[in-house]
C-alpha positions in Angstrom: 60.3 -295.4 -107.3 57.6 -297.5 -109.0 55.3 -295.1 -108.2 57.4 -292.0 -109.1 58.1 -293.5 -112.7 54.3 -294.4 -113.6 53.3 -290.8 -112.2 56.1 -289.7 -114.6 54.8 -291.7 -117.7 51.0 -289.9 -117.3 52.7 -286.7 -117.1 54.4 -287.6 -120.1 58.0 -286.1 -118.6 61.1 -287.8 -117.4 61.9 -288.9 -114.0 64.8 -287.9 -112.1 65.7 -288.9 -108.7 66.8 -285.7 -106.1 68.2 -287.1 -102.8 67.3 -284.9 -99.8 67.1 -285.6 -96.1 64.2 -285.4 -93.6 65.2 -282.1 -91.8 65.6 -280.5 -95.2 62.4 -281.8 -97.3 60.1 -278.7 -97.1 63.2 -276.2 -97.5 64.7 -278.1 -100.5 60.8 -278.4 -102.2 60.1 -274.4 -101.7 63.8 -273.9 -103.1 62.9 -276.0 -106.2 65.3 -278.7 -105.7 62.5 -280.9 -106.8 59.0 -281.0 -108.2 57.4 -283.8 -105.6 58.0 -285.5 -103.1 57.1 -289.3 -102.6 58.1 -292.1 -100.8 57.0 -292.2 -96.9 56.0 -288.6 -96.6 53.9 -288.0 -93.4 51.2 -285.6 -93.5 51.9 -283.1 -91.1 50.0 -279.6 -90.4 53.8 -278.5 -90.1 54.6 -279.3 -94.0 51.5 -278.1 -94.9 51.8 -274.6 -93.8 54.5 -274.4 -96.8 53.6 -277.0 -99.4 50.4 -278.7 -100.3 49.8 -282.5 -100.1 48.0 -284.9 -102.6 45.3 -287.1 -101.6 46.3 -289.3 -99.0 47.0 -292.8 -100.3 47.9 -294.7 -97.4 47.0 -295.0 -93.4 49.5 -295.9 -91.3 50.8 -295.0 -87.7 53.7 -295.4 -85.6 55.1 -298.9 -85.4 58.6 -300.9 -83.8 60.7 -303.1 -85.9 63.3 -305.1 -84.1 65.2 -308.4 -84.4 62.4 -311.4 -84.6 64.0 -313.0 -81.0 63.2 -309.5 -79.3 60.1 -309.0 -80.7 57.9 -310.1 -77.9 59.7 -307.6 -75.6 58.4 -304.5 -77.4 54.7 -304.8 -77.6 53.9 -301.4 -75.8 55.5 -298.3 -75.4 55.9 -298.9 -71.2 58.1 -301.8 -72.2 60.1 -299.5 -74.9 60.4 -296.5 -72.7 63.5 -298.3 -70.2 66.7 -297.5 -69.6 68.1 -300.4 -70.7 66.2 -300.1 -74.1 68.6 -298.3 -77.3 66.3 -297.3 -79.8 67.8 -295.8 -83.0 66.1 -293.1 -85.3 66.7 -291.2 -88.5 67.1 -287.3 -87.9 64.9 -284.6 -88.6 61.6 -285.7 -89.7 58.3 -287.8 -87.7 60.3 -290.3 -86.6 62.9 -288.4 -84.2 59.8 -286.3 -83.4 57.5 -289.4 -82.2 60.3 -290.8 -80.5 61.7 -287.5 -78.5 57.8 -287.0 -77.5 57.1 -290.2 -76.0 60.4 -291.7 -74.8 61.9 -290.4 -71.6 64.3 -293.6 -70.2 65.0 -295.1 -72.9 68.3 -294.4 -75.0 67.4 -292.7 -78.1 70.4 -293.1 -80.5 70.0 -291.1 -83.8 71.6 -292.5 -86.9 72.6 -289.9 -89.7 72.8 -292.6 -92.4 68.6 -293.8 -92.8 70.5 -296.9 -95.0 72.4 -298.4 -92.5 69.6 -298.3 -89.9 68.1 -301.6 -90.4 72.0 -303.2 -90.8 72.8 -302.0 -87.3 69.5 -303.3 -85.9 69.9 -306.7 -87.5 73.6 -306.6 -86.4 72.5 -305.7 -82.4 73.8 -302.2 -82.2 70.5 -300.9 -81.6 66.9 -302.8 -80.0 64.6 -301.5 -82.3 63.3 -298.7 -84.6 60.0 -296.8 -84.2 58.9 -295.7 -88.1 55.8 -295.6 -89.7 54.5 -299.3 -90.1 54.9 -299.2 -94.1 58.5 -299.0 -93.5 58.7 -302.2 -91.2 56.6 -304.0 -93.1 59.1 -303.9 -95.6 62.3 -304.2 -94.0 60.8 -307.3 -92.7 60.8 -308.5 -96.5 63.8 -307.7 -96.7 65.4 -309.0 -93.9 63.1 -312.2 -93.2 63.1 -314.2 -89.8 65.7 -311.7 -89.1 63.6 -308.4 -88.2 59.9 -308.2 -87.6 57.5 -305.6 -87.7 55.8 -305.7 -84.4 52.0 -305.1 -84.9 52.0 -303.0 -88.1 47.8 -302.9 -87.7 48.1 -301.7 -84.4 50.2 -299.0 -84.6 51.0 -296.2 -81.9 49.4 -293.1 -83.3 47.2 -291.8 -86.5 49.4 -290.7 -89.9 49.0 -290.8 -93.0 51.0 -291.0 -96.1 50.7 -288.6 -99.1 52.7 -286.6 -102.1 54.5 -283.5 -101.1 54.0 -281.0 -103.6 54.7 -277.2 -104.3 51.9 -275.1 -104.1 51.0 -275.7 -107.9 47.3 -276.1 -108.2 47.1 -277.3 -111.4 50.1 -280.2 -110.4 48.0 -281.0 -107.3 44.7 -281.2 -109.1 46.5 -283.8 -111.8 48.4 -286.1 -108.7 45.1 -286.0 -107.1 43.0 -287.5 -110.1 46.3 -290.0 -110.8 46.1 -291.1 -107.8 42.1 -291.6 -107.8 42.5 -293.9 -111.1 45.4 -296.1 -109.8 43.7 -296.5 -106.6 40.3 -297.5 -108.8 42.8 -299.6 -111.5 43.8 -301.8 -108.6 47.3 -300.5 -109.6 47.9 -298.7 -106.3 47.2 -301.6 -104.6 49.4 -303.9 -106.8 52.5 -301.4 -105.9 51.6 -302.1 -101.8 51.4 -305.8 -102.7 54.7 -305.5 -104.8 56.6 -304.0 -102.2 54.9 -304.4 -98.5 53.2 -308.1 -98.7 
């Protein structure tokens, strides 16, 4: 939001907030439900054959978050992938996708309510969450010694994180260079620290 309000103060307009879901984020963009999307948007050749993306502005991969006494137990995905092994998942978007790809035993339970996700894992109504490691990192902060990101820097796969915009060139071209001045500001990096650290 941070970021969405100081990308809204060099475009000189006013921000409004659109809520959407992951299943309907390219559908709801090409009907014009919104100008841009921001916030954990994966770069995907998918979303791309509809909608353009800014300039990256964050590596990141595939990570678990679960309850800091379980944590040791999930290192790998070998030791995820058992029967015995609940892990719960937003619908519709990278996530469920990752999950469905690589788990076959274990017992994927699919939350429709992204909120409450990190409430029931806390709570022990699920083991643990597979989401990109931004995400853990900071449900870690805010949840502390209760969940913990399990290694963050070593995550599963490859992703990256970037703006989801229409195909507007000229919108593109000006994300793009706001995104090249707050990364060369240090202001980028002072949002990451704000928020993931």
């Amino acid at each position: 939001m941070d970021a969405a309000q100081a990308l809204g103060a060099a475009l000189g307009v006013k921000v409004e907030f659109v809520p959407t879901h992951w299943a309907d984020l390219t559908r709801d963009l090409a009907a014009g439900a919104f100008d841009i999307a921001m916030g954990g948007v994966s770069v995907t050749l998918e979303r791309q054959k509809t909608a353009f993306f800014s300039t990256p502005y964050l590596r990141d991969g595939k990570t678990p978050i679960a309850r800091c006494a379980d944590k040791d137990k999930f290192a790998d995905l070998a030791a995820i992938d058992r029967p015995e092994v609940t892990v719960i998942v937003n619908p519709g978007g990278t996530n469920e996708k990752f999950d469905r790809a690589h788990l076959t035993a274990a017992r994927i339970e699919v939350s429709g309510d992204n909120l409450s996700i990190f409430d029931k894992l806390a709570n022990g109504e699920a083991d643990l969450m597979i989401t990109d490691a931004t995400e853990p990192l900071y449900q870690q902060k805010l949840h502390p010694g209760v969940l913990c990101a399990i290694h963050p820097d070593a995550p599963f796969d490859f992703s990256e994180k970037a703006y989801l915009l229409p195909r507007d060139v000229a919108l593109k071209a000006f994300v793009d260079q706001w995104l090249h001045v707050s990364e060369a500001t240090g202001a980028l990096a002072a949002l990451k620290a704000k928020w993931l650290q």
